[in-house]
Each structure stands twice: as C-alpha cells, then as structure tokens.
C-alpha positions as CSV (number, residue, x, y, z in Angstrom):
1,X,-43.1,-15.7,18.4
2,X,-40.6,-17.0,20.7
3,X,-37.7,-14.3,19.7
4,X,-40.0,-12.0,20.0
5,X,-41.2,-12.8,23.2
6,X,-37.6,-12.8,24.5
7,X,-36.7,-9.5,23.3
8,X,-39.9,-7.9,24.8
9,X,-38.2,-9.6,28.0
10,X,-35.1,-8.0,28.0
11,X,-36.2,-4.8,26.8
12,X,-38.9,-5.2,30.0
13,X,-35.8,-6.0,32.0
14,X,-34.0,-3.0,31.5
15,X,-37.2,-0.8,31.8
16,X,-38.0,-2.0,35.1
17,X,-34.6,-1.0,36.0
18,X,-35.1,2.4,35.2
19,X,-39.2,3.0,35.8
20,X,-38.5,3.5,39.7
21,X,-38.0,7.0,41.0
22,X,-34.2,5.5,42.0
23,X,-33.7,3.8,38.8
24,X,-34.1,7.3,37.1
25,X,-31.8,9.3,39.7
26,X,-29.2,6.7,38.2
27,X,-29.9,7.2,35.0
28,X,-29.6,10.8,35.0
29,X,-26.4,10.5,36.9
30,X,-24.7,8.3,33.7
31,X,-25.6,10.6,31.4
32,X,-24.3,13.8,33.2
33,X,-21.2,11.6,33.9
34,X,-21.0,10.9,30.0
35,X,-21.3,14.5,29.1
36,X,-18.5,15.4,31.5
37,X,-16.3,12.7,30.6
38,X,-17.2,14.0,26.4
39,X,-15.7,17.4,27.4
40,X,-12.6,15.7,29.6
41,X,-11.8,13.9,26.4
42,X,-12.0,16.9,23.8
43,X,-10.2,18.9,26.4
44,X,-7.5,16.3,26.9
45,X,-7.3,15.5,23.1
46,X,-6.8,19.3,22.7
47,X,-3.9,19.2,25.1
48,X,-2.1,16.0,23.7
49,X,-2.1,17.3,19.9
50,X,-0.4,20.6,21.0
51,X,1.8,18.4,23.4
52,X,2.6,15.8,21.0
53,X,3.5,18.4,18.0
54,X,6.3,19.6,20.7
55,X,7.8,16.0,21.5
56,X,8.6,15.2,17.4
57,X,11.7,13.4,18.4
58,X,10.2,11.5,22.1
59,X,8.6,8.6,20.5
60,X,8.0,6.5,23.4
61,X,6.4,10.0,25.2
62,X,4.5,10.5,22.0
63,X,3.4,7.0,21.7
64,X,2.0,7.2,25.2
65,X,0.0,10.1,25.2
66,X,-1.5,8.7,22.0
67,X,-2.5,6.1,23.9
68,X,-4.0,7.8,26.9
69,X,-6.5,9.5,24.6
70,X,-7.7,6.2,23.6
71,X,-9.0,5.3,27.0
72,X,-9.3,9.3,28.2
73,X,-13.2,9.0,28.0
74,X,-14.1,5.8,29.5
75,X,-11.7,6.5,32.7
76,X,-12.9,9.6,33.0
77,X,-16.1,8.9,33.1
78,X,-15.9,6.2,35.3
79,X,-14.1,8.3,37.6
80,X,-17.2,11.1,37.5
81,X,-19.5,7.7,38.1
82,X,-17.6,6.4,41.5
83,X,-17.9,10.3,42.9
84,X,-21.5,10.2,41.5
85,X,-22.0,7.0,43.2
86,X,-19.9,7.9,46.5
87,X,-22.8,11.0,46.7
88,X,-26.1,9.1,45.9
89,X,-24.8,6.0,48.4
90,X,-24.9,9.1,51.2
91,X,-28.9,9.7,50.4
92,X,-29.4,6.2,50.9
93,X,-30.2,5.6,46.8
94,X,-30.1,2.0,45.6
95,X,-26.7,2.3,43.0
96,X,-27.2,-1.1,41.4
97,X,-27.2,0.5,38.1
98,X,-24.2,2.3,38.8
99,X,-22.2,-1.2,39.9
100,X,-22.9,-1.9,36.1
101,X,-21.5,0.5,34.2
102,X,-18.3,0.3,36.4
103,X,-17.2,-3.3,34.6
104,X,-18.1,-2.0,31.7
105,X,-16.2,1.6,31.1
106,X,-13.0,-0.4,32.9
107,X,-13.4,-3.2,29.8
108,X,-13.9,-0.4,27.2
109,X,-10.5,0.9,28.8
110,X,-8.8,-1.8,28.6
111,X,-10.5,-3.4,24.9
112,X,-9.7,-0.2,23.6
113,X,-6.5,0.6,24.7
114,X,-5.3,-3.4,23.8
115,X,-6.7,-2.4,19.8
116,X,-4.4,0.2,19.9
117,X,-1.5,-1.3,21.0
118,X,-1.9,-4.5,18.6
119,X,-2.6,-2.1,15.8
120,X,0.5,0.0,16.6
121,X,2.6,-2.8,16.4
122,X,1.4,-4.7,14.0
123,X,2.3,-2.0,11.3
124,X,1.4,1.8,10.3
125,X,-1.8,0.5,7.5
126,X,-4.7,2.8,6.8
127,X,-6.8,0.3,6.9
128,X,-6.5,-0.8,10.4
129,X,-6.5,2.5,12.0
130,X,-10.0,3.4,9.9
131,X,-11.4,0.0,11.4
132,X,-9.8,0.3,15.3
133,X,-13.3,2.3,16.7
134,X,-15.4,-0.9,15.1
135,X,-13.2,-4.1,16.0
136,X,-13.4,-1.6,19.5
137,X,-16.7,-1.3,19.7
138,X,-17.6,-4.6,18.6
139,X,-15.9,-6.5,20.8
140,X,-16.8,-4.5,23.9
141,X,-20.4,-5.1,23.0
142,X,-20.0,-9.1,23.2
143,X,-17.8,-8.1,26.7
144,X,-20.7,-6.0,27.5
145,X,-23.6,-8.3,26.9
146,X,-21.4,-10.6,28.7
147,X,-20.8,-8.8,31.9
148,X,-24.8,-7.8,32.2
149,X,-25.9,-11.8,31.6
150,X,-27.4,-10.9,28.3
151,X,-25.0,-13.0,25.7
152,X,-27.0,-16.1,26.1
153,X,-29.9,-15.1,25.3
154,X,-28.6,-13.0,22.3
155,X,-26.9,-15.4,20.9
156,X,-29.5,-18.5,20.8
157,X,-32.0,-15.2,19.6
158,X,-29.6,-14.9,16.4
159,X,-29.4,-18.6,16.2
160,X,-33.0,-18.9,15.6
161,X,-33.1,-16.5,13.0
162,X,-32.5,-19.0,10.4
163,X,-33.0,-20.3,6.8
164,X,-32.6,-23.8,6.0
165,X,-31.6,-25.2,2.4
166,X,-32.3,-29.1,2.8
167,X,-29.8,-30.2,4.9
168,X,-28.6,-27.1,5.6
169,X,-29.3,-24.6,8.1
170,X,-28.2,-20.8,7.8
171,X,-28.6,-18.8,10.5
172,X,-27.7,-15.0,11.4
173,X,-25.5,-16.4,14.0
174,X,-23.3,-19.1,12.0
175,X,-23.3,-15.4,9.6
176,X,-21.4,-13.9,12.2
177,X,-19.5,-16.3,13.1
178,X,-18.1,-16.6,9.4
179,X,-17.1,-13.2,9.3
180,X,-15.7,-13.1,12.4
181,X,-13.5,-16.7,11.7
182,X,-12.9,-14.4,8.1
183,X,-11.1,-12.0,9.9
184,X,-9.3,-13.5,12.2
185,X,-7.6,-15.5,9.9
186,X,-7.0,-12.6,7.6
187,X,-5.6,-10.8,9.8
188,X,-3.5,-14.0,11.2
189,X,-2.5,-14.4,7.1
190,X,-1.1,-10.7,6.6
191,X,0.7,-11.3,10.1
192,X,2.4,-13.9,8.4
193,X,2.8,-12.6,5.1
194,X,4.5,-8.6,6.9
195,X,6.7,-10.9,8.4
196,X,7.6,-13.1,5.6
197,X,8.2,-10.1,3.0
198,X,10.3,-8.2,6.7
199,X,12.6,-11.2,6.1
200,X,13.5,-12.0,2.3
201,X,13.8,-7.9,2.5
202,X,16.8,-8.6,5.0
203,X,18.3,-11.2,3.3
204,X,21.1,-10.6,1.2
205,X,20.8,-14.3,-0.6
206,X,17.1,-13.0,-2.2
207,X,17.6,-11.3,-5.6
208,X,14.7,-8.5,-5.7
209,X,13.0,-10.9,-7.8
210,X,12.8,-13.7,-6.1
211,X,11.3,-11.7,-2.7
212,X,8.6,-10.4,-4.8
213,X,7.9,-13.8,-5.8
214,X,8.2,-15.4,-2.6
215,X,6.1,-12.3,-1.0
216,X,2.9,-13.2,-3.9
217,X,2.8,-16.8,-3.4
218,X,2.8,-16.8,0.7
219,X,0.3,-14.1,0.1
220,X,-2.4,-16.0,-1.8
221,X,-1.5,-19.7,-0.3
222,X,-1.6,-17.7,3.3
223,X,-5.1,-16.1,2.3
224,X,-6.9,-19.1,0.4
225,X,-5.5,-21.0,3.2
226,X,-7.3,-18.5,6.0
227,X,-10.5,-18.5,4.0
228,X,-10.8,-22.2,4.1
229,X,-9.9,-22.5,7.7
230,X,-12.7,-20.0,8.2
231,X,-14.8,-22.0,6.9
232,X,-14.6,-25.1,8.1
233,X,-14.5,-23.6,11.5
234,X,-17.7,-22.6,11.3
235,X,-18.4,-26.5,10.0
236,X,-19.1,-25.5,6.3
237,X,-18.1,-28.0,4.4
238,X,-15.7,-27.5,1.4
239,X,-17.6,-29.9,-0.9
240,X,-20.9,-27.8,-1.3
241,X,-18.8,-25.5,-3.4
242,X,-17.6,-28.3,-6.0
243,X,-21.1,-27.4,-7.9
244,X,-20.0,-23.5,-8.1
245,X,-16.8,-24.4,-10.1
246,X,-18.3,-24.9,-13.5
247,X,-19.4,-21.4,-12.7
248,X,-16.4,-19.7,-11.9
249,X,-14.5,-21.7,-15.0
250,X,-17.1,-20.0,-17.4
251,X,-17.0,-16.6,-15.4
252,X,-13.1,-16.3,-16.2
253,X,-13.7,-17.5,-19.4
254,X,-15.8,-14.8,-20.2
255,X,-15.6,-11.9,-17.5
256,X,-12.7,-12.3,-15.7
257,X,-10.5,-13.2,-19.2
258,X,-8.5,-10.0,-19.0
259,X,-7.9,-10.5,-14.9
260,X,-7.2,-13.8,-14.7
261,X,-4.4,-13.2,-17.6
262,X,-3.0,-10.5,-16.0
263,X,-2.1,-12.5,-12.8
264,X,-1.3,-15.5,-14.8
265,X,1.5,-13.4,-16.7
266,X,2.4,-11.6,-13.3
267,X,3.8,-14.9,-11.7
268,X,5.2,-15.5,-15.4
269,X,7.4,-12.4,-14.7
270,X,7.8,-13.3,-11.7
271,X,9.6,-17.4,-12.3
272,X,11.3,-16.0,-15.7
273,X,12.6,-12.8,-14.0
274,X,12.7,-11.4,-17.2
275,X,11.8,-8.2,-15.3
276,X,12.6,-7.0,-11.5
277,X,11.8,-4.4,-9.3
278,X,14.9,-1.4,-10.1
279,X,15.2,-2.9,-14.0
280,X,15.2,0.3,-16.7
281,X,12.9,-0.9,-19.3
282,X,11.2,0.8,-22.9
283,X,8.0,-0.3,-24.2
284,X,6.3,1.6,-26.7
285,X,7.1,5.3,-26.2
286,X,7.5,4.8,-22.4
287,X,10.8,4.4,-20.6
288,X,11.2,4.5,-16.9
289,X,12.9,2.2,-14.6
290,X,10.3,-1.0,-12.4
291,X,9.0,0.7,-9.3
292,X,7.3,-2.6,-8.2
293,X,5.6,-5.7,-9.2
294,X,1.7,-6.4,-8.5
295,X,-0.8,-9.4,-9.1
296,X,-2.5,-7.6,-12.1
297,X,0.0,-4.4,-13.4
298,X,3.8,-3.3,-12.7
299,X,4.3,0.4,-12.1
300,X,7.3,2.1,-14.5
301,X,8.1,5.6,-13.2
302,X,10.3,7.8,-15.8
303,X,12.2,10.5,-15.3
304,X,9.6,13.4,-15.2
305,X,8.1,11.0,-11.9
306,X,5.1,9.8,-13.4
307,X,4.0,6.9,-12.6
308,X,2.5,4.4,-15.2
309,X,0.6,1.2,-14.5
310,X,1.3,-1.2,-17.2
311,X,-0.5,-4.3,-17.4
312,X,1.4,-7.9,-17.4
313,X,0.2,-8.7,-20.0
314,X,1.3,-6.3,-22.3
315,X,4.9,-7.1,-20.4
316,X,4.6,-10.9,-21.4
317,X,3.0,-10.2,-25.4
318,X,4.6,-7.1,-26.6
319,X,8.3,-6.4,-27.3
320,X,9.8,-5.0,-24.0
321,X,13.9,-3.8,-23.9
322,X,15.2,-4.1,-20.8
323,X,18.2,-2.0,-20.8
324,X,19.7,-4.1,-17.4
325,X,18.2,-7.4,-18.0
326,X,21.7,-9.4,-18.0
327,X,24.5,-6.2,-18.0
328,X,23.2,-2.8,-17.1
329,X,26.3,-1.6,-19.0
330,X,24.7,0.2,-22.4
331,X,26.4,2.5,-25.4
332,X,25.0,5.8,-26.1
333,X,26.2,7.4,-29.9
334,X,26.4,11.0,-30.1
335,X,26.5,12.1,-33.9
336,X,28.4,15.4,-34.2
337,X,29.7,16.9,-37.8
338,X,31.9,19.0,-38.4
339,X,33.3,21.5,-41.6
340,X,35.1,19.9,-44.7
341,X,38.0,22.6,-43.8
342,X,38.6,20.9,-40.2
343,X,40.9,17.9,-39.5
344,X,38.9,15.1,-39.2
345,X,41.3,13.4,-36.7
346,X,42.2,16.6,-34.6
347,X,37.9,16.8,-34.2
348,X,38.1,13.2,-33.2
349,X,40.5,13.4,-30.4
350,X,38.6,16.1,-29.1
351,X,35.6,14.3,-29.1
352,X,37.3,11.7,-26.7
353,X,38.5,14.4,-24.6
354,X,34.8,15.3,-24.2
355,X,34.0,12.3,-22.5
356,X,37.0,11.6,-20.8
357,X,36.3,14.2,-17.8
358,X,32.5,12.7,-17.6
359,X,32.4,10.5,-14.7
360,X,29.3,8.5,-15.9
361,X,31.8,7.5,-18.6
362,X,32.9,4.1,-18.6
363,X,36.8,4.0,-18.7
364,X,35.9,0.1,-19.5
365,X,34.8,-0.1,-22.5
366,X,36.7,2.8,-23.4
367,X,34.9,5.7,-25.6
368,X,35.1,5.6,-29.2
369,X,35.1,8.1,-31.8
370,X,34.3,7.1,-35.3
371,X,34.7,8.8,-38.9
372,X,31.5,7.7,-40.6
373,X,30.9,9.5,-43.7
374,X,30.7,12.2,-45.5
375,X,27.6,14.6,-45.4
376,X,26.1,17.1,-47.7
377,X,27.2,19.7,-45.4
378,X,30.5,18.2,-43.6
379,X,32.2,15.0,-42.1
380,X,29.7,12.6,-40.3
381,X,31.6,12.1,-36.9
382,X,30.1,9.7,-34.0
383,X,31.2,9.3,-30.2
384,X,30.6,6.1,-28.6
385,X,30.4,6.1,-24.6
386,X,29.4,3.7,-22.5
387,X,27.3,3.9,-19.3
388,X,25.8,1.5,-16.5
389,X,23.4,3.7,-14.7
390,X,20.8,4.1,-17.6
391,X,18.1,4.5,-14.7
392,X,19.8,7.9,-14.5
393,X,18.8,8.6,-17.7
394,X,20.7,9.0,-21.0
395,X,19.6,12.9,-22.1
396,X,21.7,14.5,-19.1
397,X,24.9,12.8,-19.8
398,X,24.2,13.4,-23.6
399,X,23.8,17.0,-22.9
400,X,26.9,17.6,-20.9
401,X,29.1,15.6,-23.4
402,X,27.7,17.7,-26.4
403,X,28.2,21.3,-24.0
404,X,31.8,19.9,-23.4
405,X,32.6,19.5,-27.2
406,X,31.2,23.0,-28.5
407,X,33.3,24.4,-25.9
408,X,36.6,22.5,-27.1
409,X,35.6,23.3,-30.6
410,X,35.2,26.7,-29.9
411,X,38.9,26.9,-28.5
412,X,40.7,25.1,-31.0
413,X,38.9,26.8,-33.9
414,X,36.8,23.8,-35.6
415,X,33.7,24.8,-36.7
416,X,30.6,22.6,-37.1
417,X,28.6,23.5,-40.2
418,X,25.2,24.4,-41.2
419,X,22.7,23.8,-44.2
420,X,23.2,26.2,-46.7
421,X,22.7,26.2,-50.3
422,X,24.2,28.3,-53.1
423,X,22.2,29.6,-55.6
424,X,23.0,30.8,-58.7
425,X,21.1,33.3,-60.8
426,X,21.5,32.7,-64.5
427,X,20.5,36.0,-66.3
428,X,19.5,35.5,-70.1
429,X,19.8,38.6,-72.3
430,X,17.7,39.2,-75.3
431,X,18.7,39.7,-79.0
C-alpha cells in the first residue's frame, strides 16, 4: 500500500500542475514546441544527408554535422520553448512548467551528444550504434528524474519491490543495479580488450598466432573478471553460486559437450600453433587458406571465396595438411607423355624451359623433369616445380606451365599421344 500510495502522489503532483487554466496554456505550448522542433529535425536531417554525401573526403566537417543532428531536436525545441516562454511571461502566465523543461532538453543535448562522441571513438560496432538512442534515453531519464526531485522517491519505490530468499533480499532495484554494474564493466572489458588486440596487431615481435592467443585469453579473463566485479558491487556474494557448480559440471557433460570441446580445442590451436591465421590448409575435400581463429570454429576461405566454418574440433581429431605449417615452400608434379617416336630427352629439356619463364617458379629448388616409364600409349614424363605461395593456388600455375609446353611442343614438332587401339579383323573362309 505504501508504493502505491506514493505513486498516486506523484502522479497527483504532476496533475495539479497541469489542472489550472495556466498549467494547461503550458502544456499546450510544450507540445506545439515539440512538433516544431520534430519538423526542424527531419528538415535539418534532410539537409545534412544531402550535405554530408557531398563532403566524402571532409571527415572532421562530416563528423560534425553528424553530430549536430544528434542534439538538432532538443535545441531546437528548447529554442521554440524560450520564445514561447518570452510571449506567455508578456500576458502575465505563471511559466513554472516551462523553467522545467529548459534543464531538461539542455541535458538531453548534452547526454546525447556525449553518447555519440564516446561511441564514435570508441570504435565503428553495430552494436553500439543500435543501442546509442537506449543508453541515451536511459540515462537522461535518471538526469531527468533528478532535475524534477523525483529520483528519491523512485528509487526507494523500486527498492521496496522486493523478494526475499532467507537471508537474502532481491529487489527490482539491486536488479537494476546489476545490469547496469554488467554493462559498465563490459563495456570497460572490450575497452580493454580493442586496445590490447590494437597493440599485439602493431607489434612486429607477435607472430599472428600468438596475438590471436593473447587477444582470446584477455578477452575471457577481462570479461569473467567484469562479471564478478559486477557482482560484488552490487554486494552479491560469489559464494552463493558454489551450489550451482555441480550443475553446470553435469550441464557440459551433457548439453554443452560439443561447445565446451570446441573452445577447449580452440586454445589447443591456439598454444600448439599447429594452425594460424594466413596458413593454407586441406581437410577433407576442402582447401582454402585460415581467414581467422574463433572460440568455437576457424573460418577456411578457398579460392572460389567461400567461406567455411569448420569446427576445432574436427581441426584437433581429424587429419589436417597444412601446406605452410613449418616451410610454405611445396612441389607441384605435372605428368605429361609424350609419343614413342619423340626424343625423350629433347621433350625433357623443353619441359624445363616451360617453367623456367614462370615466375611462381622457384629457381631454388630448381625444376626437375623426370623419365618415369613407359606407358601403353607413350613415355611417362613428370615436371617437378616448386612454389611458396600455395595460398595462391596450385591450378593457375599448373595451367600456364601445361599452355607453355603444348606451345613448345607444337614448334619443335613432338607430339603427345592419344589412346588408340588397333584392331584386327580375322576373316575365316569356308570349305
């Protein structure tokens, strides 16, 4: 009864305010001022997007005119409101309502215009740009509630709203508080963890192993680290949860099994570096070069661009080539054959003038050409190459090596044969 009894206060508060024949005047006057200030803003955001679209290359112009139309509505409005007020004052109209919306649209300026310069410079996210109109809004309410004496009230309200296990007492409040002690440390952890990864990027003494390494583990320590802070900030303490572990140990025994592997075996890869960010790696029927290394998968991408999201896993239990694990040097063989009426050696030398000109040859190790047997059809001849940028893919230099030696056959006259059989047609005659 008591919480109710205080809301029906304030909201009796506020009606009184507005009842009188004064009050109402006022309170038509804010909400012509709000529609004005509505069509100032879509009129000025207009303006800005066909401005900004001109000024591609004038970031700091660009960056401020983004930032106008942030606070375009409130100062607007608040502008309409002191000429508003500067009128009604003239006709002798009480503008006590009026003196509090002034505070507020000039802290809903300057909250929202202080959002968009943290999330601007904290880093281009998705994320953050979705959520900038909330963490706005929400904190200009608390300012608001604030600036019109309301908070105290509101706040012991939510605090008696309240469930209470034993010796414990949840309330809606100490809720609120969590999630907001969440957050802040969150967003405090990824801080940290942008600037960490900014760093071992720009340091030429991190292999691109160990920065994905270094980037995970300051990731989860940073964020278990935030969520307990959070917690006992908010004077939960830690050992209430001891009687939820047998819980979680049978819920990745059983649910979480294939998870819990998977970023096991990711920081496996990670301390082995058996694989790295830029390696060119086969594993089954898929071969692509690492595009990056996650908690739960690794993404491959081959060479038609597709993008495949292979567990770790399947990295850490099933047979994986890396083709630049400890040398990215590799041989290619290129079987060519050639007619039983050529010289074998004359075909060879060709074959190594092939790949001489290719300049995704290897001089060192030199090209090889081999006589390896003889066929049904013609002699078995093989060219050896070596190459170090596998990533590239094997297929193109294959296919300008093999253009290169039909041409060289083709001028010095040594053919390369075909299957063919001879058949012979035994014709019996009667007596």
């Amino acid at each position: 009864m008591d919480i109710i009894e205080k809301l029906l206060t304030l909201m009796e508060t506020g009606f009184d305010q507005f009842a009188t024949m004064q009050g109402g005047i006022q309170l038509f006057t804010v909400i012509g001022c709000a529609a004005l200030a509505a069509i100032t803003h879509k009129k000025w955001q207009f303006f800005i997007t066909k401005l900004v679209g001109e000024l591609e290359k004038q970031s700091m112009v660009r960056y401020m005119l983004r930032g106008s139309n942030r606070i375009a509505f409130p100062m607007s409005m608040l502008c309409y409101l002191l000429i508003a007020r500067f009128a009604i004052e003239q006709f002798g109209i009480n503008v006590v309502v009026l003196d509090i919306f002034t505070p507020l649209l000039l802290s809903m300026a300057a909250i929202t215009l202080a959002i968009f310069i943290l999330r601007t410079s904290y880093g281009p996210s998705p994320a953050l740009r979705a959520w900038e109109g909330f963490i706005s809004f929400f904190i200009w309410g608390i300012v608001a509630l604030y600036l019109t004496g309301w908070l105290p009230d509101v706040i012991q309200t939510l605090d008696d709203l309240s469930i209470s296990f034993g010796d414990s007492r949840f309330s809606i409040m100490s809720l609120l508080k969590l999630v907001a002690a969440i957050i802040f440390f969150i967003i405090v952890a990824n801080w940290l963890t942008h600037l960490i990864e900014s760093r071992t990027r720009r340091s030429p003494h991190i292999n691109p192993s160990m920065q994905v390494m270094l980037s995970k583990i300051s990731k989860f320590t940073l964020y278990g680290l935030a969520f307990m802070f959070a917690l006992t900030s908010v004077g939960i303490d830690l050992t209430t949860f001891a009687v939820f572990s047998g819980a979680i140990g049978v819920g990745i025994g059983f649910g979480l099994q294939k998870i819990f592997s998977n970023f096991i075996s990711g920081f496996i890869l990670l301390f082995d570096r058996s694989i790295k960010p830029g390696d060119v790696i086969s594993i089954g029927t898929r071969f692509g070069w690492v595009q990056s290394l996650h908690a739960r998968y690794v993404v491959v991408k081959d060479r038609d661009g597709v993008e495949t999201l292979i567990p770790n896993e399947n990295l850490i239990t099933s047979e994986v080539i890396n083709w630049s694990y400890s040398d990215r040097s590799i041989r290619t063989r290129i079987p060519v054959q050639v007619s039983y009426d050529d010289d074998p050696e004359v075909a060879m030398a060709l074959l190594l003038e092939a790949a001489d000109d290719k300049p995704r040859v290897l001089k060192s190790p030199e090209a090889a050409a081999r006589f390896i047997s003889f066929g049904d059809n013609g002699i078995n001849l093989e060219l050896r190459i070596w190459i170090n940028d596998p990533e590239s893919g094997i297929g193109s230099v294959v296919s300008d090596i093999n253009l290169s030696i039909w041409k060289k056959f083709k001028e010095n006259n040594i053919s390369i044969p075909f299957p063919q059989h001879d058949v012979h047609i035994i014709s019996s005659t009667e007596d």
